[in-house]
N, C-alpha and C positions, 0 to 999 in steps of 0.2 A: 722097474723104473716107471714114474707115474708124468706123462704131462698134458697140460689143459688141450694142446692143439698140437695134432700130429701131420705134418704135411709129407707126401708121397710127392717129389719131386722138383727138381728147383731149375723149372723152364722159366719164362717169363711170369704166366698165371701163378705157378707153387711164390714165386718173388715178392711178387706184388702183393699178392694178400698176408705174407707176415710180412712185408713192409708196412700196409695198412695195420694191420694189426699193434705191430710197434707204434706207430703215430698216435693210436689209442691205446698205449701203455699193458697191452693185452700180448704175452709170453706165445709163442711159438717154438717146434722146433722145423725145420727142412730135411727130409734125410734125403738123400742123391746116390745113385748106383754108382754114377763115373766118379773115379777118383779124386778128381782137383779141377778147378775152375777153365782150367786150360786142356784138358783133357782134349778133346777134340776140336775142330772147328765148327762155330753157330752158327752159319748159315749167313747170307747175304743184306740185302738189303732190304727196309721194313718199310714202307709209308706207315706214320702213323696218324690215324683220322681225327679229325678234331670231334668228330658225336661219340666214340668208344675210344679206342686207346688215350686219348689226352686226357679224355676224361676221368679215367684211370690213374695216369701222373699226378693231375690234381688232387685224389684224393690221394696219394702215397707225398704229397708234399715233395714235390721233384722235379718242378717247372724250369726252375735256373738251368739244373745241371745235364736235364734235358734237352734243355737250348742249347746248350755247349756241346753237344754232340750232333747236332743238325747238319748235314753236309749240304753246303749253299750250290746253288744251281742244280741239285738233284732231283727234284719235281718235273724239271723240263722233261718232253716227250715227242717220241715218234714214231710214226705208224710205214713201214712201208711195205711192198708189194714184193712178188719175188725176185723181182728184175734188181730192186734196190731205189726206184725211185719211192721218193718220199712224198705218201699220201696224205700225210697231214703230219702237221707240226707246232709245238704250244713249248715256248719260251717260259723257264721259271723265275716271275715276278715275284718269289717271296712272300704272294699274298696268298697262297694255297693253304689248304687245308689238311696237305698230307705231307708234310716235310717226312725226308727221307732219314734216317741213321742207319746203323751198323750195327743188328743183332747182338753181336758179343759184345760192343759196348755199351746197348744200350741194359746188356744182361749185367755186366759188369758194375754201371750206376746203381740198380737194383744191390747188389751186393755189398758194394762200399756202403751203403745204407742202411745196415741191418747187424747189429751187433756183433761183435766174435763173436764164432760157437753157435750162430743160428743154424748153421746151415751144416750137417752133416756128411762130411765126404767119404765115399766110400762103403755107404748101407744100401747094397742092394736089396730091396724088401722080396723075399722070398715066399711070404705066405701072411695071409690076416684071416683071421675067422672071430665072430661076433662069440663075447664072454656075456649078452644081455643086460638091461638097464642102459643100453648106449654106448657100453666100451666094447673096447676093440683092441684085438691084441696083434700085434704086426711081426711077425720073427722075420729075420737079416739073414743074407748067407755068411756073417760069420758065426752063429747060432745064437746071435745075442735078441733081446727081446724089447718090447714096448708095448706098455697098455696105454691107452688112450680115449676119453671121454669126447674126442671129436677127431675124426680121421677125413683129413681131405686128399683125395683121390687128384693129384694135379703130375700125374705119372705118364702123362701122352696117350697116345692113340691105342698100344696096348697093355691098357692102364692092368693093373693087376687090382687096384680097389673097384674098379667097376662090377665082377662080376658078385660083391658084397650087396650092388643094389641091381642090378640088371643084368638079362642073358642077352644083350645084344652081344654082337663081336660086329668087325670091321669087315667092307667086303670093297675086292677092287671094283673101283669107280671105271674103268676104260681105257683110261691114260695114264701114262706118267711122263715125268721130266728124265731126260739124261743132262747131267751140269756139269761143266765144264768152267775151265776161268783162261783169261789170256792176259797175261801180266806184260808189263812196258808196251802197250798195246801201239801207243803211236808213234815208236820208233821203230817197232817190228812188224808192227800190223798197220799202217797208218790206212790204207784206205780202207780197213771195219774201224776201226778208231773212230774213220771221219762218219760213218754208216750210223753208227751206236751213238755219236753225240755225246751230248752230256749229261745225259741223265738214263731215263727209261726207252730203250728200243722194242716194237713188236712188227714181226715180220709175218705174214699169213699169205697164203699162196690161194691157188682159188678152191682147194680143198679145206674143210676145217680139221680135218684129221692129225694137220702136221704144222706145226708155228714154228719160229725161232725167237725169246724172248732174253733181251740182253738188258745189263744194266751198267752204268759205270760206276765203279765204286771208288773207294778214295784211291788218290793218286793215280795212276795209269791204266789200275785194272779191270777190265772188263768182264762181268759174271754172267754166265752162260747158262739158259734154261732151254733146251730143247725139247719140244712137248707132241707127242705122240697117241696115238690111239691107236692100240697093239691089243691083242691078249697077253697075259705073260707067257704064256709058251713061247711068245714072238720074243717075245726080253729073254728068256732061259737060253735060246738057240743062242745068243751072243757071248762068245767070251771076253765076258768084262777085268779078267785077268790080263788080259791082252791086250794092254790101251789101245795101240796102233789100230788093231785089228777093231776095235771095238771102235773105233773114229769112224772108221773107211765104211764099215757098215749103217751107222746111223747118217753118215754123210749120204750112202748111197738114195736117201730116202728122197733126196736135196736134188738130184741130177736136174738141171736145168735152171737152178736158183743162183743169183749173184753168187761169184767167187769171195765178193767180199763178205758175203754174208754165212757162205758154208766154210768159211775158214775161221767162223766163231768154234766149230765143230771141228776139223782139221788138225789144227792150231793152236788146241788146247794145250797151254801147258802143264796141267794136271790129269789124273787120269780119268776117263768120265764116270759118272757116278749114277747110278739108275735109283730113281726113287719113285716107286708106285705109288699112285694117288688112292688112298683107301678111302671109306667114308661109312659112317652111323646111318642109320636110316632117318631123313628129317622129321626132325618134332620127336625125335629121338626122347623118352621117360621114364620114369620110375612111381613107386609107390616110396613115400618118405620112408625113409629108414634111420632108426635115432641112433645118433650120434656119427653119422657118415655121410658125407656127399663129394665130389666133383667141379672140376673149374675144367676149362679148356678144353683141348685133342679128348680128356677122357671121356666126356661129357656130350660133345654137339661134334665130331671129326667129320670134316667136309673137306673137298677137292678144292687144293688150295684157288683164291679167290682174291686175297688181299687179307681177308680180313680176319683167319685165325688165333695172329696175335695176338692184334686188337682187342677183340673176344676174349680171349684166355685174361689177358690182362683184364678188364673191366670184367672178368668173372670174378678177378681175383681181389679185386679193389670193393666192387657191390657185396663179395660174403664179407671180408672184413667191415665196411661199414654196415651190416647186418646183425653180428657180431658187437659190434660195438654200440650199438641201438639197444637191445637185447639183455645187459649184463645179468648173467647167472640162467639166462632162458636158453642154451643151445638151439633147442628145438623151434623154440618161434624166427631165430635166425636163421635157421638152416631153412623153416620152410616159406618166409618171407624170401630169401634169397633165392631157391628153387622157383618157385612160383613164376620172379621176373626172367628166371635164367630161361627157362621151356620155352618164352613166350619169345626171347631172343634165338631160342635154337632151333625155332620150328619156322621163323621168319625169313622167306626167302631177301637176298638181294634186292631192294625194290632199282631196276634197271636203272628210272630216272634221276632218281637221287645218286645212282652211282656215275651217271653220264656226267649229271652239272655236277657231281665233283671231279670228274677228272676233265671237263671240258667246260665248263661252265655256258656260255650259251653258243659256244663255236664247236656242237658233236660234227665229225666227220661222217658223213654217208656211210660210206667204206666200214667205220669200226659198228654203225647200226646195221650192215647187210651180216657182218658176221655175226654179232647177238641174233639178229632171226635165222641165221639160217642153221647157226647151234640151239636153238629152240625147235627148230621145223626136225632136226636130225637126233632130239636129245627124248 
């Protein structure tokens, strides 16, 4: 089997760009490891930025239907200390620039989007090796195969097409999150209900080592990121088999922190989930390789920030319209699109532009002493 564009993965970035691709009438296929759309759960809540991710939508022609999955009042924010008072606080006006949705739906809009039969369920790609001239042959673990004259790598963090163009691998960053959720939160939990607000909660104690990072999501439920700087040997010792057991200990980290706030961890009604924070080395590259490249986690993986999706997504949106600049040129797309990708992946955060977007000219002292003093310690 022969097709123009072979995508490895259908996160948000593998989406978007044969969504883009479709709006330029240019054939894709998706192939996907997990079985069905519903397979497991995506993950929580996104701010998406109006400089990358929206910019993204626009080109995938998805503005409406992305507004239609906006959860109102979700931008609002709060900062507080360990005791639980609240050191700064910013009401969502509506006029931000990161409205919030709901990963799976907004994976799901991507999907309704994109023809039957784009998207392949159930092809774990097992193996690719370069056939020269640009193609690329991909075998499945049900032994079945695909050549392809463009193979995009949009397969996450342990992307299997990377090491087609690159010997990086992922190294743990320091931290990771243990997550947790608290469902009808304000009639079982009402005083973290009242803690967490309406939107985005972050709790920081006077160490940076240990936060507590909540969100509310739609309807009652409260999503829980507990964030740590451990070795994993430190994560190993825990049996995460054992929820109970595996609360009490990550709670123990908390002794002295609001009850309201360590009974985000407590009180979890799911079981907690550990996810180590990996990362590429920044400015992370390659030497072109024809007929292959990368969008997202496989490409630029950093400690989450905000702005991975983002990223994936308007990695996925800039190769399609690259692609579509291009017709019958692969290679000038591929290295017109590499070119601004590097320049995007090697580009730290700039702090300021990230402050006035989530504060606009009212930054909290409090949230600039923890930027330097994760700078002085990083």
């Amino acid at each position: 089997m022969h097709t123009p564009v072979t995508i490895i993965g259908a996160g948000l970035g593998g989406l978007t760009l044969a969504r883009v691709l479709h709006v330029h009438g240019i054939a894709a296929v998706v192939h996907e490891a997990e079985p069905s759309p519903m397979a497991r759960t995506q993950g929580g809540m996104l701010d998406i930025h109006d400089y990358n991710g929206q910019l993204a939508i626009e080109a995938a022609g998805l503005v409406d239907e992305f507004r239609g999955l906006v959860l109102d009042g979700r931008q609002a924010m709060r900062i507080l200390d360990r005791t639980g008072a609240v050191v700064f606080e910013k009401a969502d006006d509506g006029t931000g620039g990161r409205p919030e949705v709901l990963r799976g739906e907004l994976r799901r809009m991507l999907l309704d989007a994109l023809p039957d039969g784009t998207v392949r369920w159930g092809h774990q790609a097992d193996g690719v090796r370069a056939l020269g001239e640009g193609r690329h042959e991909v075998t499945f673990a049900d032994g079945s195969t695909v050549v392809t004259s463009l193979l995009v790598g949009a397969d996450g963090a342990w992307s299997g097409v990377r090491p087609l163009l690159s010997d990086a691998t992922p190294e743990y960053a320091g931290t990771a999150f243990v997550e947790t959720y608290l469902f009808d939160a304000g009639t079982r939990h009402p005083a973290t209900a009242k803690a967490v607000g309406g939107g985005a909660m972050f709790a920081n104690g006077p160490s940076p080592d240990r936060a507590i990072h909540a969100h509310r999501e739609s309807g009652d439920t409260l999503h829980t990121y507990v964030q740590l700087t451990k070795p994993l040997d430190w994560f190993a010792a825990i049996d995460f088999t054992d929820p109970a057991a595996a609360r009490a200990r990550i709670a123990r980290e908390f002794d002295g922190w609001a009850p309201e706030l360590v009974a985000l961890i407590t009180g979890g009604d799911t079981a907690p989930v550990l996810r180590p924070h990996h990362t590429l080395p920044v400015g992370h590259r390659w030497d072109r390789v024809p007929g292959a490249t990368l969008v997202g986690d496989a490409a630029h993986l950093m400690a989450p920030n905000g702005e991975g999706a983002n990223l994936a997504m308007l990695d996925g949106a800039e190769l399609g319209k690259a692609l579509a600049a291009h017709p019958g040129d692969v290679e000038a797309a591929i290295a017109e699109y590499e070119r601004e990708m590097f320049i995007r992946g090697a580009t730290p955060i700039d702090e300021a532009v990230l402050l006035e977007s989530l504060f606009g000219d009212d930054v909290p002292q409090s949230f600039i002493d923890v930027l330097a003093e994760h700078e002085r310690t990083s």
